[in-house]
NUMIVEX-944111 format. One record per residue (C-alpha): residue in one letter; residue number from 1; x negated, y, z. Coordinates in steps of 0.001 Angstrom, whole numbers. Last residue first. Example, Ala and Ser with C-alpha at 12.3 -4.5 7.8 and 13.67 -1.06 7.14 Angstrom:
<marnu residuo="s" num="2" X="-13670" Y="-1060" Z="7140"/>
<marnu residuo="a" num="1" X="-12300" Y="-4500" Z="7800"/>
//
This chain:
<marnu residuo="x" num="346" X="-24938" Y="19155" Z="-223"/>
<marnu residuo="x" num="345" X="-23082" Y="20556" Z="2261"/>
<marnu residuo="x" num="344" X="-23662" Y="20870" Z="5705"/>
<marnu residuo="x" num="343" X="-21853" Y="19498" Z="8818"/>
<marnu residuo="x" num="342" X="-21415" Y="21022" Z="12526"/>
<marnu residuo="x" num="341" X="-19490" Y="20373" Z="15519"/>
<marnu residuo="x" num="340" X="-18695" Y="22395" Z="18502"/>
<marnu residuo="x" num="339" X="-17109" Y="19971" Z="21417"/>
<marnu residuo="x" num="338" X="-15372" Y="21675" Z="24196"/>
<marnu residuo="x" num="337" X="-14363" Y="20040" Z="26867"/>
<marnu residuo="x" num="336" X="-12079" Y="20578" Z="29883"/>
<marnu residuo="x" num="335" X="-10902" Y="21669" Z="33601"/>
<marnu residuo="x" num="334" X="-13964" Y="23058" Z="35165"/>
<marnu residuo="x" num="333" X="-13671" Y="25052" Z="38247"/>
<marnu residuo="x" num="332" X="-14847" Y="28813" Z="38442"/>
<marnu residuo="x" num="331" X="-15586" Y="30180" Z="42348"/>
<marnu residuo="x" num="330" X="-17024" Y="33217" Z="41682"/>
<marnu residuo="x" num="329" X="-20458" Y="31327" Z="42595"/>
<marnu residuo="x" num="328" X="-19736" Y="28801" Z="40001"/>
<marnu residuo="x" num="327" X="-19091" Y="31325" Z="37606"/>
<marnu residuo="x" num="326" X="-22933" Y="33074" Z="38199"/>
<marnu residuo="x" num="325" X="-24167" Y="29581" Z="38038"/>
<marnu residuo="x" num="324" X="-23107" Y="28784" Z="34943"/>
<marnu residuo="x" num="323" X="-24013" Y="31740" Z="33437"/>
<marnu residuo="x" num="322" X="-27729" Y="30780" Z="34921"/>
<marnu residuo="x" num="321" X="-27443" Y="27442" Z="33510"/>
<marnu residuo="x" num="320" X="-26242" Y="27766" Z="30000"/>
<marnu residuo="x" num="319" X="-26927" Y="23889" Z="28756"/>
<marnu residuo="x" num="318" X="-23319" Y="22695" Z="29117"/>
<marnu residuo="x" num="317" X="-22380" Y="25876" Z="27004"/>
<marnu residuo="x" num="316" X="-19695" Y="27824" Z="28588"/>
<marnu residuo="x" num="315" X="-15774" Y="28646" Z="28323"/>
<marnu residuo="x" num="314" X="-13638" Y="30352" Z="30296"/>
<marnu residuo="x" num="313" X="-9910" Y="30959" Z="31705"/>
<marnu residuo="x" num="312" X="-8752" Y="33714" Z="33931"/>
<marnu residuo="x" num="311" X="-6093" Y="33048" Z="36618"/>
<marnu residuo="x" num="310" X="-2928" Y="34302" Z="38482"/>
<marnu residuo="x" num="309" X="-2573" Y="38201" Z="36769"/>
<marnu residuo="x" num="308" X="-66" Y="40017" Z="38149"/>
<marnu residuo="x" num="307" X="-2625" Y="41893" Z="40054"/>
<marnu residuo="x" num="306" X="-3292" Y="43358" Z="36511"/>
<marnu residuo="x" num="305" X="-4691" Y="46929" Z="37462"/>
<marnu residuo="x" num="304" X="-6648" Y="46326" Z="40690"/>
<marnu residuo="x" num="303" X="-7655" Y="42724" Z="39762"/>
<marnu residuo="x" num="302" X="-9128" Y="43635" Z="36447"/>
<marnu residuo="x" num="301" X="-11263" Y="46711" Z="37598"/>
<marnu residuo="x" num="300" X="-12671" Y="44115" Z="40621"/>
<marnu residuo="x" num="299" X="-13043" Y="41042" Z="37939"/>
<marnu residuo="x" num="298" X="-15173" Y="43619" Z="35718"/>
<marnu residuo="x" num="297" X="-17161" Y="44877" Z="38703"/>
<marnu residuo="x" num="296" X="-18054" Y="41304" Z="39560"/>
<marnu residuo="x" num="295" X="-18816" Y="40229" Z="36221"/>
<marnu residuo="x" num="294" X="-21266" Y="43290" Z="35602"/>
<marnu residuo="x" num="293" X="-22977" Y="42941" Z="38796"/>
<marnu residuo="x" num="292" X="-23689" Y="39074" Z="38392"/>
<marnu residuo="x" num="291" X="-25137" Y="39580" Z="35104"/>
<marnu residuo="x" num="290" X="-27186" Y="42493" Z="36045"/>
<marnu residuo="x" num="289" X="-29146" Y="40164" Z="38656"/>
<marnu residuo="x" num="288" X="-31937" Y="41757" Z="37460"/>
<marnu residuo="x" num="287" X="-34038" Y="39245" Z="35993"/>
<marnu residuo="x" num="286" X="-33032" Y="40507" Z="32674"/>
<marnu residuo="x" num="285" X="-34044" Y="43734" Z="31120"/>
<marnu residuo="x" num="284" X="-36036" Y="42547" Z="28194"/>
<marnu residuo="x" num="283" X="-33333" Y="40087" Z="27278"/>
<marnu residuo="x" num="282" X="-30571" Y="41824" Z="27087"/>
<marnu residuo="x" num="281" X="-27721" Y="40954" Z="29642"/>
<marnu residuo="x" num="280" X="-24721" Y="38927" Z="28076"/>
<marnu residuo="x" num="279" X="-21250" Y="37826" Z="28703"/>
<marnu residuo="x" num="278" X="-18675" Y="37473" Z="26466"/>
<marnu residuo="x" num="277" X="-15260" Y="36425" Z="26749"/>
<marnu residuo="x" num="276" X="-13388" Y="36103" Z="29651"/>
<marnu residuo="x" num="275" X="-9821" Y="35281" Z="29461"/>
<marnu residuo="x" num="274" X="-6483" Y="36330" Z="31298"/>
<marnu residuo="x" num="273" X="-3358" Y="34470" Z="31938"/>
<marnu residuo="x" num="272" X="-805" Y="35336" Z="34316"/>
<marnu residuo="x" num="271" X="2149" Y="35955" Z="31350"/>
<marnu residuo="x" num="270" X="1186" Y="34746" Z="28410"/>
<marnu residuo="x" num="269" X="2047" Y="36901" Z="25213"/>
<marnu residuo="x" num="268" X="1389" Y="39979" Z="26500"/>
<marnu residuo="x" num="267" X="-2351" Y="39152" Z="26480"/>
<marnu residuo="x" num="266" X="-4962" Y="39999" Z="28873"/>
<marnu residuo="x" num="265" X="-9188" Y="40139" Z="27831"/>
<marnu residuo="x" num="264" X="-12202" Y="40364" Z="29846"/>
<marnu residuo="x" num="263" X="-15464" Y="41557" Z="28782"/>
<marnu residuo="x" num="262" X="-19015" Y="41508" Z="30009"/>
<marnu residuo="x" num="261" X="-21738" Y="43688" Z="29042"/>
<marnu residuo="x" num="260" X="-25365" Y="43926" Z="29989"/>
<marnu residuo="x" num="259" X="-28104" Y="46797" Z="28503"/>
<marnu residuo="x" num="258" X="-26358" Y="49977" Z="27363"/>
<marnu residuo="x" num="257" X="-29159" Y="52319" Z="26997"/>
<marnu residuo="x" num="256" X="-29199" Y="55437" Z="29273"/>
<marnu residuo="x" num="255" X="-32867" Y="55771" Z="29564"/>
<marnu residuo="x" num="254" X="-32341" Y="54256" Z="33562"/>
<marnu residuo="x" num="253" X="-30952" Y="51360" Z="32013"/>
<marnu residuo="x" num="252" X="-26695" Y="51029" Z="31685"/>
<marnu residuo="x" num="251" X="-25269" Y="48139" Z="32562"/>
<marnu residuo="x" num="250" X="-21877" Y="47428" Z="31653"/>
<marnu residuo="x" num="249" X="-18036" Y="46342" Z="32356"/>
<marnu residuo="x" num="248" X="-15106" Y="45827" Z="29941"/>
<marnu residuo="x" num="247" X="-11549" Y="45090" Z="30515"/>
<marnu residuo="x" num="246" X="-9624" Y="44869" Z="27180"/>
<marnu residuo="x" num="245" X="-5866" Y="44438" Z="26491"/>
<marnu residuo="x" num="244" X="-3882" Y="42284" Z="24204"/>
<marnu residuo="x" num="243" X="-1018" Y="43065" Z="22110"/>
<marnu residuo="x" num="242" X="-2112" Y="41722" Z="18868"/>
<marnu residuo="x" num="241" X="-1954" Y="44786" Z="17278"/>
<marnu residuo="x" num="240" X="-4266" Y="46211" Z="20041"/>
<marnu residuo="x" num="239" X="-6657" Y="43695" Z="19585"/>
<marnu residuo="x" num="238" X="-6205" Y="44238" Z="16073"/>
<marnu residuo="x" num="237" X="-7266" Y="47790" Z="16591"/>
<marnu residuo="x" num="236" X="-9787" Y="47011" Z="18501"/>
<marnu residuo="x" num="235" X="-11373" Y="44473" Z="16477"/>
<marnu residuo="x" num="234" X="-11441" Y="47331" Z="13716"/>
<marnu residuo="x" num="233" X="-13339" Y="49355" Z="15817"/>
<marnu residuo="x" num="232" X="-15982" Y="47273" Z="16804"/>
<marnu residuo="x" num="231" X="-16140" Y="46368" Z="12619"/>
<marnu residuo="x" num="230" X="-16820" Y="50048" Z="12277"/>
<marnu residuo="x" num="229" X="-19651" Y="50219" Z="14835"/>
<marnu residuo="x" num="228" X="-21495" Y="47950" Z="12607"/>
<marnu residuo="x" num="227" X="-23848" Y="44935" Z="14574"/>
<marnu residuo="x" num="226" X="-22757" Y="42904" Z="12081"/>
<marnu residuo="x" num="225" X="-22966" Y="39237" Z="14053"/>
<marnu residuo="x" num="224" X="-26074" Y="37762" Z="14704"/>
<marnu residuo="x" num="223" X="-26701" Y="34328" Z="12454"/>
<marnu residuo="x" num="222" X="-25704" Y="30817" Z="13509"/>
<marnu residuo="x" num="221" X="-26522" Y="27347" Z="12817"/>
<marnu residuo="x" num="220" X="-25016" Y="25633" Z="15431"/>
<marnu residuo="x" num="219" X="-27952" Y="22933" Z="16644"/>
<marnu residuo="x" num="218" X="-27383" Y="24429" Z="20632"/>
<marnu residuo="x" num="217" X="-26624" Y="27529" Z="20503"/>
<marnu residuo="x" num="216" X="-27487" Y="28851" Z="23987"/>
<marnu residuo="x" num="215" X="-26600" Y="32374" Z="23843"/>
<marnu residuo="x" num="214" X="-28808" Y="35207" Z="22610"/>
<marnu residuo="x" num="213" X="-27753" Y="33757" Z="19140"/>
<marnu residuo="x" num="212" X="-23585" Y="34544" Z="18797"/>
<marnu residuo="x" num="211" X="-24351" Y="37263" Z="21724"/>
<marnu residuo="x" num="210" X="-26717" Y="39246" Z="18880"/>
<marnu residuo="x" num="209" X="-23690" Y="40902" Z="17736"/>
<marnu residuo="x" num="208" X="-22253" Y="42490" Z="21590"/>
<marnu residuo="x" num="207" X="-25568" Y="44232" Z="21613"/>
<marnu residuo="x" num="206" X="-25666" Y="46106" Z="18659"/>
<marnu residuo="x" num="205" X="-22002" Y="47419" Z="18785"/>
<marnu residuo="x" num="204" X="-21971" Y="48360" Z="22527"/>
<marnu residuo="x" num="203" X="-25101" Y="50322" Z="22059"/>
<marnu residuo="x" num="202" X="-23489" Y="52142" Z="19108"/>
<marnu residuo="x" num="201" X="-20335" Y="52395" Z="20502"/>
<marnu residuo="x" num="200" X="-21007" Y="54054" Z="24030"/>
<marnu residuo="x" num="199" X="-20770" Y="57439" Z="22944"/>
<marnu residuo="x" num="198" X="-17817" Y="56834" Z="21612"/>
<marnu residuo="x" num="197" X="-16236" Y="55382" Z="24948"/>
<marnu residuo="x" num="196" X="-15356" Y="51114" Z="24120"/>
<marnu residuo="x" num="195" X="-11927" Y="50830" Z="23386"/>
<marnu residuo="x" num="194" X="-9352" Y="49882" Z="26109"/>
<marnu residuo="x" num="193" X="-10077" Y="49630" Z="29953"/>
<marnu residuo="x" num="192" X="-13155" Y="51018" Z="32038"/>
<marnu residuo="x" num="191" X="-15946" Y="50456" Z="33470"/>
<marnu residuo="x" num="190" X="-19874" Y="51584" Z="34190"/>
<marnu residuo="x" num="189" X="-22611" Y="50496" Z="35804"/>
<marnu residuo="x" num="188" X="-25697" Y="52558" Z="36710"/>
<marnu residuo="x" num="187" X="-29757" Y="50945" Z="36359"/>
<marnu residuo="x" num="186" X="-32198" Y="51785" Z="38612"/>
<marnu residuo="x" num="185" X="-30943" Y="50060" Z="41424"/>
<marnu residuo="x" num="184" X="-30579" Y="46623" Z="40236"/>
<marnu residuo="x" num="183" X="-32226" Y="43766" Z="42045"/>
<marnu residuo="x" num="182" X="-31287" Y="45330" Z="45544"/>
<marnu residuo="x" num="181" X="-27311" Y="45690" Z="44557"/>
<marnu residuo="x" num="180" X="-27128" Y="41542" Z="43510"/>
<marnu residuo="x" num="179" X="-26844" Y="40095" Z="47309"/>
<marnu residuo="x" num="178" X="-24486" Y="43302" Z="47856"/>
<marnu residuo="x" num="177" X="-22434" Y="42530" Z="44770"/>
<marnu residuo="x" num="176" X="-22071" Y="39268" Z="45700"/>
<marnu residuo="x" num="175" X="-21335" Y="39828" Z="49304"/>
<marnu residuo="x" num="174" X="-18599" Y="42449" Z="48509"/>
<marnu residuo="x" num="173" X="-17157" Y="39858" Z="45254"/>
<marnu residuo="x" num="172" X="-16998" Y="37308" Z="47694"/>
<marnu residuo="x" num="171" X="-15349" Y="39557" Z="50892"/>
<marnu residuo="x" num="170" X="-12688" Y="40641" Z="48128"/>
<marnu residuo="x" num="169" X="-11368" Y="37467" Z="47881"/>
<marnu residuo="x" num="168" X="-10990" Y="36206" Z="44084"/>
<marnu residuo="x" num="167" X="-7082" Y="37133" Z="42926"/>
<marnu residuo="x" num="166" X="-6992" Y="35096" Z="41273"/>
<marnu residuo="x" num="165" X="-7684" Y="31104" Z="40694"/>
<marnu residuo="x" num="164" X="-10698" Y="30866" Z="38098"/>
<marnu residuo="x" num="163" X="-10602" Y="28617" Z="35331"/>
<marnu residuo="x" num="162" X="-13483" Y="26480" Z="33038"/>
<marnu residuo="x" num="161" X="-13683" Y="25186" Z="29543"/>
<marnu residuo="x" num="160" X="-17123" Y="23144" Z="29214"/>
<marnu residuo="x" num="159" X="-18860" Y="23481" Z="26083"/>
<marnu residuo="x" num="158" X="-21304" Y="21009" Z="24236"/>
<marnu residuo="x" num="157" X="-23103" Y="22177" Z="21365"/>
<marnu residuo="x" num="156" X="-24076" Y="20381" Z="17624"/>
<marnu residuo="x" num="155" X="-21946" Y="17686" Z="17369"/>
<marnu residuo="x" num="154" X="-22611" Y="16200" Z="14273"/>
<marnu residuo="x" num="153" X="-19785" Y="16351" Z="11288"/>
<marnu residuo="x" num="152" X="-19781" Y="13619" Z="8384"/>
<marnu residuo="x" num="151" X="-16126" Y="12630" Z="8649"/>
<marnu residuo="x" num="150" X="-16446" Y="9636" Z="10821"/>
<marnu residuo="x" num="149" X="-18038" Y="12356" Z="13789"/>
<marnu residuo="x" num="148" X="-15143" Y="14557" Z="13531"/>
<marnu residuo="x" num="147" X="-12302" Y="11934" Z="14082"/>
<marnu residuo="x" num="146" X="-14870" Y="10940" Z="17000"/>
<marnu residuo="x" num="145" X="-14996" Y="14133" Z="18647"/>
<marnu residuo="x" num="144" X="-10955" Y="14941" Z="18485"/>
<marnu residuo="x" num="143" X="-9769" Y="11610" Z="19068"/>
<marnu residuo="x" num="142" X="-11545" Y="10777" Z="22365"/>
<marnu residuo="x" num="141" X="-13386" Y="7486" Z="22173"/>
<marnu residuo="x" num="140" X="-16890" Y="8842" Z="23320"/>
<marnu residuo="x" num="139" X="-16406" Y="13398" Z="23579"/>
<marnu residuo="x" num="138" X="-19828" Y="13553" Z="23717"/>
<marnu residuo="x" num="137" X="-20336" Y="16057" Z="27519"/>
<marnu residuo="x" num="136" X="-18195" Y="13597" Z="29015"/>
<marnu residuo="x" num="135" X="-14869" Y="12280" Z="28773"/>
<marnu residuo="x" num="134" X="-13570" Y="13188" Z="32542"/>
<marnu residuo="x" num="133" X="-13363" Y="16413" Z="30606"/>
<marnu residuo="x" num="132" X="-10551" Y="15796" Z="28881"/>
<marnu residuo="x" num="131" X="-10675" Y="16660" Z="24967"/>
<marnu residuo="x" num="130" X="-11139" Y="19676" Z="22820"/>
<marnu residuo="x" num="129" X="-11982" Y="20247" Z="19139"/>
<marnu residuo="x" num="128" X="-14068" Y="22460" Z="17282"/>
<marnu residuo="x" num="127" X="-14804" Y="23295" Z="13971"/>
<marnu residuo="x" num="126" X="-17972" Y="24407" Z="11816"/>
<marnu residuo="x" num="125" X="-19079" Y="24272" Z="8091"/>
<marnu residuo="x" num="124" X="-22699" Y="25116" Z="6642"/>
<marnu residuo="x" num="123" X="-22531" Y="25372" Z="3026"/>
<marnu residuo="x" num="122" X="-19732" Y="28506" Z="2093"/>
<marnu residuo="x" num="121" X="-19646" Y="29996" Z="-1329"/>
<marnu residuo="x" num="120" X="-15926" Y="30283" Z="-1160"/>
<marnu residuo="x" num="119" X="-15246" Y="27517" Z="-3794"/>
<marnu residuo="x" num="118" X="-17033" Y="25369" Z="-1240"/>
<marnu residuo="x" num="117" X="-14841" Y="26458" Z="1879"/>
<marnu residuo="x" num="116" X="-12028" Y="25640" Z="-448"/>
<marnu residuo="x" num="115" X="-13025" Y="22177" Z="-1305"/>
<marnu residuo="x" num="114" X="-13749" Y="22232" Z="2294"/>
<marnu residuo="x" num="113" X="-10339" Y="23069" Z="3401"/>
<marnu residuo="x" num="112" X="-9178" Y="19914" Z="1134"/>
<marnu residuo="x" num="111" X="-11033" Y="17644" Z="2870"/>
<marnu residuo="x" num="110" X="-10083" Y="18461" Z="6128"/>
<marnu residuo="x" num="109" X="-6416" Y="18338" Z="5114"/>
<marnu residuo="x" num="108" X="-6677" Y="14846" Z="3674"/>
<marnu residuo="x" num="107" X="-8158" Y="13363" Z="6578"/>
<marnu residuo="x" num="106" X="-6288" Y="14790" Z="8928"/>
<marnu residuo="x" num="105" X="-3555" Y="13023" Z="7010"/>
<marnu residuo="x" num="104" X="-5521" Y="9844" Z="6757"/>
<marnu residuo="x" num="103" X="-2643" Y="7913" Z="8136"/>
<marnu residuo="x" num="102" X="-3833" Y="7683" Z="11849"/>
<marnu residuo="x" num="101" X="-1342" Y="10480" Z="13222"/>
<marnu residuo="x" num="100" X="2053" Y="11172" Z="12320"/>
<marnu residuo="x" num="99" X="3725" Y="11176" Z="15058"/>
<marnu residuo="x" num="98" X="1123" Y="13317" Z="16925"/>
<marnu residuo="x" num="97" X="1459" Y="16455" Z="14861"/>
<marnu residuo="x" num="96" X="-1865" Y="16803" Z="12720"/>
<marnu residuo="x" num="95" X="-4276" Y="19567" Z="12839"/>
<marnu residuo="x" num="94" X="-6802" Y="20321" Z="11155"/>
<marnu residuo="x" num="93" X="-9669" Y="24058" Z="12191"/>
<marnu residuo="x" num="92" X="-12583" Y="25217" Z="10389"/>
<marnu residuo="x" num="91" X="-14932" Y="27696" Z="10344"/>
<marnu residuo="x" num="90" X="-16792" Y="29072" Z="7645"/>
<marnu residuo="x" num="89" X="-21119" Y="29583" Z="7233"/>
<marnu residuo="x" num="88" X="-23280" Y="30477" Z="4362"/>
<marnu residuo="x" num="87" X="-22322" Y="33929" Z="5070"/>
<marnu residuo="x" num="86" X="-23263" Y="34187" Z="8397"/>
<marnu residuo="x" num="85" X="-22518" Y="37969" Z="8423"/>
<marnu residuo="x" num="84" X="-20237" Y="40710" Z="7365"/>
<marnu residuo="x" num="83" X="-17611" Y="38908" Z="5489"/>
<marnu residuo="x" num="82" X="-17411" Y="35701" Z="8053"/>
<marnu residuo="x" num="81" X="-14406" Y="33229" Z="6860"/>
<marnu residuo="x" num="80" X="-12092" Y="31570" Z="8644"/>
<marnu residuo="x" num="79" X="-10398" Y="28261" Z="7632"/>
<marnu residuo="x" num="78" X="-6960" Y="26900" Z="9095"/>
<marnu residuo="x" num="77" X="-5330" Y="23695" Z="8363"/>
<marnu residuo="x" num="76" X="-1728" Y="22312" Z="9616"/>
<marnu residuo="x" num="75" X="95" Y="19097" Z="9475"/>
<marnu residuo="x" num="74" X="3318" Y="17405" Z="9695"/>
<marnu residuo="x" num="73" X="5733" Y="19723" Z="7402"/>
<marnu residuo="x" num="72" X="7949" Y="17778" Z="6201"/>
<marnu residuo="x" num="71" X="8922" Y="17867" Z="2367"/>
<marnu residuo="x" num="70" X="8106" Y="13784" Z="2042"/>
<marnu residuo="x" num="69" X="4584" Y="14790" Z="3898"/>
<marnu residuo="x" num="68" X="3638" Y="18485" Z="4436"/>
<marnu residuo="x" num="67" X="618" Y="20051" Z="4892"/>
<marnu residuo="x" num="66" X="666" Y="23183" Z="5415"/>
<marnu residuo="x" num="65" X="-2254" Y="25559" Z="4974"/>
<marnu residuo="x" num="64" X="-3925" Y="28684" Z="6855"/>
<marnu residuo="x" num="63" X="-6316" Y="31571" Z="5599"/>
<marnu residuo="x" num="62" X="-8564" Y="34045" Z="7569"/>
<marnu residuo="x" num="61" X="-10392" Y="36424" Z="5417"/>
<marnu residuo="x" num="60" X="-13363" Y="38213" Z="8312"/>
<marnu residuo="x" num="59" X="-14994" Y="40900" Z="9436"/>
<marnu residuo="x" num="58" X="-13662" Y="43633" Z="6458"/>
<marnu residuo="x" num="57" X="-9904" Y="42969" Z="7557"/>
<marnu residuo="x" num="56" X="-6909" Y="43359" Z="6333"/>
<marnu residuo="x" num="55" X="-3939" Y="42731" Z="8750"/>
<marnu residuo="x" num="54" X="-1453" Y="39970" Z="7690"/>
<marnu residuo="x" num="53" X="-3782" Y="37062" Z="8813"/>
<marnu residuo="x" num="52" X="-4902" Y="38009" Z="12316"/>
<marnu residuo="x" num="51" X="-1292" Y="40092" Z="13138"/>
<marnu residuo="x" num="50" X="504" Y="36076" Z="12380"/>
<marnu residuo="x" num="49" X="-2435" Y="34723" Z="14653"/>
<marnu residuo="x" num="48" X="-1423" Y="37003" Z="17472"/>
<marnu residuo="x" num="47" X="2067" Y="37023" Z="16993"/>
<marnu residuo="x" num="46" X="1411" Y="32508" Z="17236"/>
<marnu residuo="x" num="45" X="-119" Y="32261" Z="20347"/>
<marnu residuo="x" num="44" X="-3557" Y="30392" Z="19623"/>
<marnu residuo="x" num="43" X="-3738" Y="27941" Z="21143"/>
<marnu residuo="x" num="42" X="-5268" Y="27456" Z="24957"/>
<marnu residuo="x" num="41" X="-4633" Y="23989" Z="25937"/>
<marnu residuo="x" num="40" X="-4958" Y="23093" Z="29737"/>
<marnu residuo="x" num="39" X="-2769" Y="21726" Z="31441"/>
<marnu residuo="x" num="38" X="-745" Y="20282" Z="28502"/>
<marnu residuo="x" num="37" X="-3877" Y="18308" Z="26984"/>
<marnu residuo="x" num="36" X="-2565" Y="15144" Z="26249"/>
<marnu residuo="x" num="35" X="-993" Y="16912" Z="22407"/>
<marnu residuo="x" num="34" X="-1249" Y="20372" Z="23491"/>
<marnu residuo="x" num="33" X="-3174" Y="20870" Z="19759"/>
<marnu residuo="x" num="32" X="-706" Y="19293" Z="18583"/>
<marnu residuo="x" num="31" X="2578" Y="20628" Z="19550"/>
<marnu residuo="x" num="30" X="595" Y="24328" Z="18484"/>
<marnu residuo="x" num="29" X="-224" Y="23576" Z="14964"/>
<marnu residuo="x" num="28" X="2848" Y="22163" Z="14317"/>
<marnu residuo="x" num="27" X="4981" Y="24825" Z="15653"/>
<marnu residuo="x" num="26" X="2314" Y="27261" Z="14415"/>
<marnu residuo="x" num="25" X="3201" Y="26298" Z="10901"/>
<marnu residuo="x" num="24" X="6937" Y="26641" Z="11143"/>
<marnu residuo="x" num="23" X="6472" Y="30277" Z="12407"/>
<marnu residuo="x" num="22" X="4069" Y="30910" Z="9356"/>
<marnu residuo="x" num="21" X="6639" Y="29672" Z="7222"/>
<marnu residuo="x" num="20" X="9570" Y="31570" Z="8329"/>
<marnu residuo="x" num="19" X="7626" Y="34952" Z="8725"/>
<marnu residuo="x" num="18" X="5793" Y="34210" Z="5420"/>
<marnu residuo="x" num="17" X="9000" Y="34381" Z="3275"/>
<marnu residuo="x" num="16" X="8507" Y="37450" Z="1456"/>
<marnu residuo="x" num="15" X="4930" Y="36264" Z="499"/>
<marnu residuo="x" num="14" X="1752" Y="38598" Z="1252"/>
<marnu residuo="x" num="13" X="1417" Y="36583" Z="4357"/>
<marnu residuo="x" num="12" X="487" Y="33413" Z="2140"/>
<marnu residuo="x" num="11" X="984" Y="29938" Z="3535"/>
<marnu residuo="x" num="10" X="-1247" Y="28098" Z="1295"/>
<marnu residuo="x" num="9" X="127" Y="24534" Z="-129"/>
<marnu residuo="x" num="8" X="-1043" Y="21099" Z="818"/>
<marnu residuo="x" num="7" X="1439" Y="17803" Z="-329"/>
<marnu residuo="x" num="6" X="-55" Y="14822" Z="1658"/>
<marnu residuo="x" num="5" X="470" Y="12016" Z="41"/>
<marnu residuo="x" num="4" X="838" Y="8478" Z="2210"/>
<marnu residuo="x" num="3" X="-1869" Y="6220" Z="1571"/>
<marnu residuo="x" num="2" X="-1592" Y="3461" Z="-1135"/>
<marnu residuo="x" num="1" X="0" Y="0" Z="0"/>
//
């Protein structure tokens, strides 16, 4: 008996009937990618994907696919593009709703989005995929990992999703900021919520675009971002689209350069939930416990305007031992995996 057909069209937000589509599409893509994972899946929510691929961008050309077997739709692919940098490189993302798994329609998606990745210049392809973390650091007989692995893709970094409970007591955050205070007094911190101060932009800009190599890598083949002020502001913007909401803390050296960032992010589309993104001190000026400060300072600006908020949810390379650290001293837990794999074409 031959394979079931998967029928793959693009769902295009220039069409009249995108709103429709694209909300069928994230119904898929979101039932499986909480598939066993309920606790602790973090999709996309779909208004903030929609804003993603109906607002132009000069960053990046996000596209998404059904797939659809006997006119149902039972599987989803999306593949993002870099316009600025890493242009070799593409992400992508199958997924499959749990019925209908183990028929080759993964299979059949995957390959399709790097037909396209191919037409699109693009050699080095990456996706991710999460799975319990009871599973270890390589993902052994969890779908995710090993679908990857039988389709030519090496794991390349290890991450490990973590959450913190809020509000963190304020006696922790006083004794780590007093433990850190000593290691940093020539340099001044600074805070606030929205888009990053003009006259911060430029420092902002070329630090937050080396984070994609400053920070353990592992075998990902990865460039520095654009390091344009213009492509800051555009993320704003979206951000803003998107309805989400940026706390952001840094160091600034004695010269007045902006040295150590970190960045937290709300969304109005779930309620309690914040994340952490990046988090990086420059290299020449680390050693200073800067990290530390800058979290701590962040999590105090984000407690006093979002008490509302119940926990904030990160990720980190298995291999990044001082960030590590630093969460584990906040009081971070881990919950899950994340596996980053990698394949090249020929």
């Amino acid at each position: 008996m031959s394979a079931p057909r998967l029928v793959i069209t693009e769902v295009d937000p220039r069409d009249a009937g995108f709103d429709v589509a694209f909300q069928a599409w994230h119904a898929v893509y979101a039932a499986a990618e909480r598939h066993g994972r309920e606790d602790t899946a973090t999709p996309w929510q779909r208004d903030e994907l929609r804003v993603q691929l109906q607002e132009p961008s000069i960053r990046r050309r996000s596209t998404v696919f059904a797939g659809r077997l006997n006119g149902e739709l039972v599987a989803t692919g999306l593949i993002e593009t870099p316009l600025l940098d890493n242009l070799e490189r593409c992400e992508l993302s199958v997924h499959v709703l749990p019925g209908h798994r183990r028929r080759g329609l993964g299979t059949a998606m995957l390959a399709h989005l790097e037909r396209v990745a191919g037409e699109r210049g693009r050699r080095v392809l990456g996706g991710e995929t999460s799975y319990a973390y009871e599973a270890g650091p390589e993902g052994v007989g969890e779908s995710g990992p090993e679908f990857a692995r039988a389709r030519g893709y090496d794991l390349a970094i290890g991450d490990v999703q973590r959450v913190l409970r809020l509000p963190v007591e304020e006696r922790l955050l006083d004794r780590l900021d007093a433990e850190a205070a000593p290691h940093h007094t020539a340099y001044r911190l600074r805070s606030w919520v929205g888009p990053v101060p003009e006259e911060l932009l430029g420092g902002w800009a070329a630090l937050t675009a080396t984070l994609n190599t400053e920070a353990p890598t592992g075998g990902l083949d990865l460039e520095p971002e654009s390091a344009e002020p213009a492509a800051v502001r555009e993320g704003e913007a979206l951000a803003a689209k998107q309805g989400r909401t940026m706390y952001n803390t840094v160091a600034l050296a004695p010269d007045g350069a902006l040295v150590a960032y970190t960045d937290l992010v709300t969304t109005g589309h779930e309620p309690g939930r914040a994340y952490q993104w990046g988090t990086l001190v420059r290299r020449d000026h680390r050693g200073h416990r800067l990290g530390v400060a800058v979290k701590v300072a962040n999590l105090r600006l984000l407690q006093a305007e979002r008490p509302d908020i119940d926990h904030l949810v990160t990720w980190n390379a298995e291999g990044n031992g001082p960030m590590v650290a630093v969460n584990e001293l906040l009081g971070f837990e881990p919950v899950a995996r994340l596996a980053e794999f990698q394949k090249r074409l020929g």
